[in-house]
DSSP file (Angstrom, degrees, kcal/mol; ACC not computed):
  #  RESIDUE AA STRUCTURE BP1 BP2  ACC     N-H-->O    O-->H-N    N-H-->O    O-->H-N    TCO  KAPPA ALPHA  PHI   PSI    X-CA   Y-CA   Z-CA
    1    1 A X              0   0    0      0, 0.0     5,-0.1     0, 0.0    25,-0.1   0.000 360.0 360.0 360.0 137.3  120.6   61.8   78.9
    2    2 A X        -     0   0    0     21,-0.1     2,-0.2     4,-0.1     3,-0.1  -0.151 360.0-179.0 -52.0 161.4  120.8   63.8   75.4
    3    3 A X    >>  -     0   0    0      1,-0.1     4,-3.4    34,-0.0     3,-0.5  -0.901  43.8 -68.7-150.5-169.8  118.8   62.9   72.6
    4    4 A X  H >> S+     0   0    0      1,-0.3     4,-1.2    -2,-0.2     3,-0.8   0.750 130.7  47.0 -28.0 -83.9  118.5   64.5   68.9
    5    5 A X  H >> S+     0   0    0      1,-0.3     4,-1.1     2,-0.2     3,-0.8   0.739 114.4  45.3 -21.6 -67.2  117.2   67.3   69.6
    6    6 A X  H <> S+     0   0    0     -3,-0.5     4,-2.5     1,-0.2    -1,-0.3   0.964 118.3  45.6 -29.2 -49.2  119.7   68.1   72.6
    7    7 A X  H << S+     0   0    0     -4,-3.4    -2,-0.2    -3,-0.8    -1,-0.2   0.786 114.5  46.6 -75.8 -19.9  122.5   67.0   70.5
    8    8 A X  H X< S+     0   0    0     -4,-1.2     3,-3.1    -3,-0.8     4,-0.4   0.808 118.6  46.0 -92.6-102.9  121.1   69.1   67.3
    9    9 A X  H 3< S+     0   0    0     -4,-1.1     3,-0.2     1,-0.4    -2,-0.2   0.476 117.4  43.1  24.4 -67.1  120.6   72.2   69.8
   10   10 A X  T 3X S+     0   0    0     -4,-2.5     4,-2.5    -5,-0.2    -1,-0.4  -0.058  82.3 108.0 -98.2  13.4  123.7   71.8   71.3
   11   11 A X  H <> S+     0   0    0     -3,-3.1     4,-2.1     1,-0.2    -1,-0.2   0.929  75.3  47.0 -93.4 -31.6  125.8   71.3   68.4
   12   12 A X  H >> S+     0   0    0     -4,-0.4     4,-2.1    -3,-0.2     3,-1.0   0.995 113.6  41.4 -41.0 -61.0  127.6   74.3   68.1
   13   13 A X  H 3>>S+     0   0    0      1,-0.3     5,-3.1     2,-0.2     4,-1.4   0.880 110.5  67.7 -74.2 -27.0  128.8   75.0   71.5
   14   14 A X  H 3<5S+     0   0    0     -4,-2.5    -1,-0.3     4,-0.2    -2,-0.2   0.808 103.9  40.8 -19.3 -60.8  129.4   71.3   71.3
   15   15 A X  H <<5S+     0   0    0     -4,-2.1    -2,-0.2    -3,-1.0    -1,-0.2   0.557 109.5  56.3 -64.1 -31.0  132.0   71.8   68.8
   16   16 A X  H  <5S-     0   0    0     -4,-2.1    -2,-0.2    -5,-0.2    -1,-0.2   0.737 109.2-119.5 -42.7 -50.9  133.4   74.7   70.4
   17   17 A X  T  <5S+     0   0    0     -4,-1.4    -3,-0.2    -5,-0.2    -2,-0.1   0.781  81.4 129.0  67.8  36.7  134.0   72.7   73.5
   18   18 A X      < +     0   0    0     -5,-3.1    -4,-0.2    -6,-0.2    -5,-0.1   0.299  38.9 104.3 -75.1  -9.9  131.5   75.6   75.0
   19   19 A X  S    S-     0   0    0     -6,-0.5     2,-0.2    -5,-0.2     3,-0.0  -0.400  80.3-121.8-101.8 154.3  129.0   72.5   76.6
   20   20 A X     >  -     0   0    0      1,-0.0     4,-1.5     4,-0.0     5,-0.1  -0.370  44.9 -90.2 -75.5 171.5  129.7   72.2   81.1
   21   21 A X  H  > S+     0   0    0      2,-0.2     4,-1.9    -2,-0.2     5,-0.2   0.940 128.4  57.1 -31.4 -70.5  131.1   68.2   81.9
   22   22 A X  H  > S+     0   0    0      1,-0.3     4,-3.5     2,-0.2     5,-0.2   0.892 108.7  36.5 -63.3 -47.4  127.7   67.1   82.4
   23   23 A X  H  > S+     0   0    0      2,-0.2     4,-1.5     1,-0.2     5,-0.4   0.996 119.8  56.1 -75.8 -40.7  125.8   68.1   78.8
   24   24 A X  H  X S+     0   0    0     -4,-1.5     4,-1.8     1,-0.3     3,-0.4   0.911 111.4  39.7 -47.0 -60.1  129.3   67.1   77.0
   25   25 A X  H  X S+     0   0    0     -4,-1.9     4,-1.7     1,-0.3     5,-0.3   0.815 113.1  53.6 -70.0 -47.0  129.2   64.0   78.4
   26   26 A X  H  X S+     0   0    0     -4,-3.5     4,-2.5     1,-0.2     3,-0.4   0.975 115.3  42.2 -58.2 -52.8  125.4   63.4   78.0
   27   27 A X  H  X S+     0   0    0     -4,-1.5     4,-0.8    -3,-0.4    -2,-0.2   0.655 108.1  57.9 -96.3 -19.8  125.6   64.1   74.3
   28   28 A X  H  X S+     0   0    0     -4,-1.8     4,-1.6    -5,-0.4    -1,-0.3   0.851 115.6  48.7 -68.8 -32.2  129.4   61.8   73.9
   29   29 A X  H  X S+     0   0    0     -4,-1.7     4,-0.9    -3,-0.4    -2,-0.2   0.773 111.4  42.1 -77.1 -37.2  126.8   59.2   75.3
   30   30 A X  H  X S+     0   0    0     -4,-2.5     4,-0.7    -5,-0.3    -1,-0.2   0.888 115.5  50.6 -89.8 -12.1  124.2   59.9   73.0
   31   31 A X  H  < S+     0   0    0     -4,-0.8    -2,-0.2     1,-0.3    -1,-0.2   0.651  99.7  64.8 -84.5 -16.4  126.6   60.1   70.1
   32   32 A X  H  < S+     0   0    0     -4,-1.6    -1,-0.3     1,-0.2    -2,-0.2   0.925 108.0  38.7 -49.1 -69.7  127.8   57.2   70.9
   33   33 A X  H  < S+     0   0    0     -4,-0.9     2,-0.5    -5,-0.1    -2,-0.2   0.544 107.3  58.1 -67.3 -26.9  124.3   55.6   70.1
   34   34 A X     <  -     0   0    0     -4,-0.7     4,-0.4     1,-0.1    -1,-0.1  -0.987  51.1-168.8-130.9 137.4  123.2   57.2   67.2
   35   35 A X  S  > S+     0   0    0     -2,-0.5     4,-3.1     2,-0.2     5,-0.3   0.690  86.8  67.3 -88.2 -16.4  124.8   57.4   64.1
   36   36 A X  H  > S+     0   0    0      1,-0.3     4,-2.1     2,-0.2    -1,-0.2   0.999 111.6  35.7 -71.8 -50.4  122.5   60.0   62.6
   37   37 A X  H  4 S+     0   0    0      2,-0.3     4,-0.4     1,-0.2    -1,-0.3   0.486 116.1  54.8 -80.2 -16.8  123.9   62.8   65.2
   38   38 A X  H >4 S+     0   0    0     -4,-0.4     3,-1.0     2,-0.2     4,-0.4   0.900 110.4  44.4 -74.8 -76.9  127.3   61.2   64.9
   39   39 A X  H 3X S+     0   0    0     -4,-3.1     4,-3.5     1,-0.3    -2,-0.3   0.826 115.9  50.4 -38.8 -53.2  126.9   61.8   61.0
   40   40 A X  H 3X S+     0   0    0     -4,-2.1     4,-1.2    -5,-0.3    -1,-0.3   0.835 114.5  40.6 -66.4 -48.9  125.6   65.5   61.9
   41   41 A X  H X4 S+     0   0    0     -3,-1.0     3,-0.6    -4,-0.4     4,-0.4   0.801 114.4  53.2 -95.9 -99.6  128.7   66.4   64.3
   42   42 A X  H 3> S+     0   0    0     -4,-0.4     4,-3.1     1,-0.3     5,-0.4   0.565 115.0  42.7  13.4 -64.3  131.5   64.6   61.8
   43   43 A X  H >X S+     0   0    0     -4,-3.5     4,-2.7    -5,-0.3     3,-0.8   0.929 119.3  40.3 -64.6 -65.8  130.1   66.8   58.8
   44   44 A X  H <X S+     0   0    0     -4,-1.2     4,-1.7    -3,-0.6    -2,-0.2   0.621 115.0  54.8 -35.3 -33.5  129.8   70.1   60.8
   45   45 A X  H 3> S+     0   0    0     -4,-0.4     4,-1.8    -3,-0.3     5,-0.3   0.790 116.3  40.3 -75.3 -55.0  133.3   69.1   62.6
   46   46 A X  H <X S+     0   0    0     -4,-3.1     4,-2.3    -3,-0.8     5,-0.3   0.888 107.1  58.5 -78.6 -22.2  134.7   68.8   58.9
   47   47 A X  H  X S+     0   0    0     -4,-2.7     4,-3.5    -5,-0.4     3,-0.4   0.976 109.7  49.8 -79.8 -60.8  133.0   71.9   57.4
   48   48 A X  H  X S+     0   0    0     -4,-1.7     4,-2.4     1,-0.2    -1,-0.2   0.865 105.7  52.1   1.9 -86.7  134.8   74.0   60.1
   49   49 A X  H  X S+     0   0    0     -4,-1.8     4,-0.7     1,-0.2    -1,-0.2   0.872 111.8  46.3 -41.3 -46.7  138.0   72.8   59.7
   50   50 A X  H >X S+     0   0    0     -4,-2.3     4,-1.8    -3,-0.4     3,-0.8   0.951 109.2  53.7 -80.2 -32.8  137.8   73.5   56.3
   51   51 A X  H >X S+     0   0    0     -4,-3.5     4,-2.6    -5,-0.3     3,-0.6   0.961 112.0  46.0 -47.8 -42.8  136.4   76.9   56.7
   52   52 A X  H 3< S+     0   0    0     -4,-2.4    -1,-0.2    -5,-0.3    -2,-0.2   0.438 107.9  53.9-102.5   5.0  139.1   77.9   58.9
   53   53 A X  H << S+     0   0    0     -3,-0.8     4,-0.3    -4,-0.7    -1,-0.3   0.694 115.1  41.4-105.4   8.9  141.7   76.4   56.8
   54   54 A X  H XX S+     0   0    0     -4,-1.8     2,-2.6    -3,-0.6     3,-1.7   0.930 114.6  51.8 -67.6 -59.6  140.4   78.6   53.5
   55   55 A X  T 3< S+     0   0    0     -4,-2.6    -1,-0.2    -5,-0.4    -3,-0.1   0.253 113.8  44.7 -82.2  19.6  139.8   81.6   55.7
   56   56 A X  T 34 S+     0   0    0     -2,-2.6    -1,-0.3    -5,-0.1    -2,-0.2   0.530 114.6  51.4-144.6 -43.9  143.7   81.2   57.0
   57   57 A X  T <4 S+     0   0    0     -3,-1.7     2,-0.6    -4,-0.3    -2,-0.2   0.632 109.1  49.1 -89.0 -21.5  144.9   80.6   53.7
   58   58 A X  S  < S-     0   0    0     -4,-1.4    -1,-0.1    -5,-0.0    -4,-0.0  -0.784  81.5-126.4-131.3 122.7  143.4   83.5   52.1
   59   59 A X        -     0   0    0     -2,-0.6     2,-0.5    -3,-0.1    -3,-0.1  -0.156  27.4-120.0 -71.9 177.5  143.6   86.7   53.2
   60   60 A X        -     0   0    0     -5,-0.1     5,-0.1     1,-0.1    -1,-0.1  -0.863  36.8-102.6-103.6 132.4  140.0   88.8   53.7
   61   61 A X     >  -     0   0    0     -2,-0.5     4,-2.4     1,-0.1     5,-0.5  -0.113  19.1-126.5 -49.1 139.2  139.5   92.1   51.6
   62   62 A X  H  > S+     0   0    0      2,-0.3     4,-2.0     1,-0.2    -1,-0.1   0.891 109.1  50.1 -43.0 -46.7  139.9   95.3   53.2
   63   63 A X  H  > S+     0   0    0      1,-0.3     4,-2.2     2,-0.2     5,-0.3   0.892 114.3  49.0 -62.8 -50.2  136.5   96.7   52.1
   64   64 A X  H  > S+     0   0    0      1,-0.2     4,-1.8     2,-0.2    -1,-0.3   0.857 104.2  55.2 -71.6 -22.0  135.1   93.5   53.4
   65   65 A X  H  X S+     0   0    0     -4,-2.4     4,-0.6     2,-0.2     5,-0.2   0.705 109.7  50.1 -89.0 -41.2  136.8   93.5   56.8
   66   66 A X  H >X S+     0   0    0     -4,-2.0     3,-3.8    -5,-0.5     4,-2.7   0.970 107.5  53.0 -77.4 -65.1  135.4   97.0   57.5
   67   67 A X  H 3X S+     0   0    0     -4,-2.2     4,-1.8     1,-0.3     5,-0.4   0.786 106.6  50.0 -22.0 -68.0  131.9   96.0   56.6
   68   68 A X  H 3< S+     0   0    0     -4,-1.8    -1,-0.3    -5,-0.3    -2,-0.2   0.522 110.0  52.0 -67.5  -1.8  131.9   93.2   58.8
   69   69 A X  H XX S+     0   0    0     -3,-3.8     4,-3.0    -4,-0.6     3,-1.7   0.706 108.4  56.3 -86.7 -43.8  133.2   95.7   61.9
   70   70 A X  H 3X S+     0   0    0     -4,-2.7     4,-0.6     1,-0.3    -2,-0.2   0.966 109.1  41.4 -72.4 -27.5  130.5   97.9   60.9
   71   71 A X  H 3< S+     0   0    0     -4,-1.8    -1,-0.3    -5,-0.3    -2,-0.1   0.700 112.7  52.3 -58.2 -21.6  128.0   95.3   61.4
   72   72 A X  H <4 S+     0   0    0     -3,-1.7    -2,-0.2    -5,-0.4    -1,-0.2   0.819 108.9  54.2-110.2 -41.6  129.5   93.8   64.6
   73   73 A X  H  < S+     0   0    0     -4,-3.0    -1,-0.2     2,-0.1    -2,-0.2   0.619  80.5 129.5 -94.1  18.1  129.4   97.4   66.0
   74   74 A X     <  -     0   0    0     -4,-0.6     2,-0.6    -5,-0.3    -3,-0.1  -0.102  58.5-141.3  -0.6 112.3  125.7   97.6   65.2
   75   75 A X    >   -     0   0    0      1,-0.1     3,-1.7     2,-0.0     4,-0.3  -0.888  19.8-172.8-102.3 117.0  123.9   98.8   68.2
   76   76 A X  T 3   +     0   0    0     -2,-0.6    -1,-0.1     1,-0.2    -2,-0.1   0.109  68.2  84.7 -88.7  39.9  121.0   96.6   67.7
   77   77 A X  T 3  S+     0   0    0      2,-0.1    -1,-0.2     1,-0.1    -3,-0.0   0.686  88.0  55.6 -83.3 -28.2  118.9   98.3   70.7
   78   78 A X    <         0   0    0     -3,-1.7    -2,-0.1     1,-0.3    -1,-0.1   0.754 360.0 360.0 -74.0 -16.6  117.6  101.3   68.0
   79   79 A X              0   0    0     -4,-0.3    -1,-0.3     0, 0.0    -2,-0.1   0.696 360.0 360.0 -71.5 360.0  116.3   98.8   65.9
């Protein structure tokens, strides 16, 4: 069975709905049980949503849209 830690760990891919059957299910079980990790997944669940209805709603600057390709094609192997 999860506990914090798992559920803290895991919370991304959690949210994603990245987690196999088995850890989903351990961590609906543990959320189930603790309200602090219930609190934690509810805010993170809401800060999302809202990110991705700003980001949707506003379009991204050009200049900025290339940056963030030049970063993403990074090869961070030279480093």
């Amino acid at each position: 069975m999860a506990d914090c830690r798992d559920t803290i760990v895991q919370l991304y891919a959690y949210l994603d709905q990245m987690l196999d059957d088995d850890l989903r299910r351990d961590i609906d079980q543990h959320l189930g049980d603790c309200s602090d990790c219930q609190g934690r997944v509810e805010f993170e669940f809401s800060l999302k949503a809202r990110i991705r209805s700003r980001a949707a709603a506003e379009p991204i600057p050009a200049d900025l849209e290339q940056r963030l390709r030049d970063c993403l094609d990074l090869d961070l192997g030279d480093e």
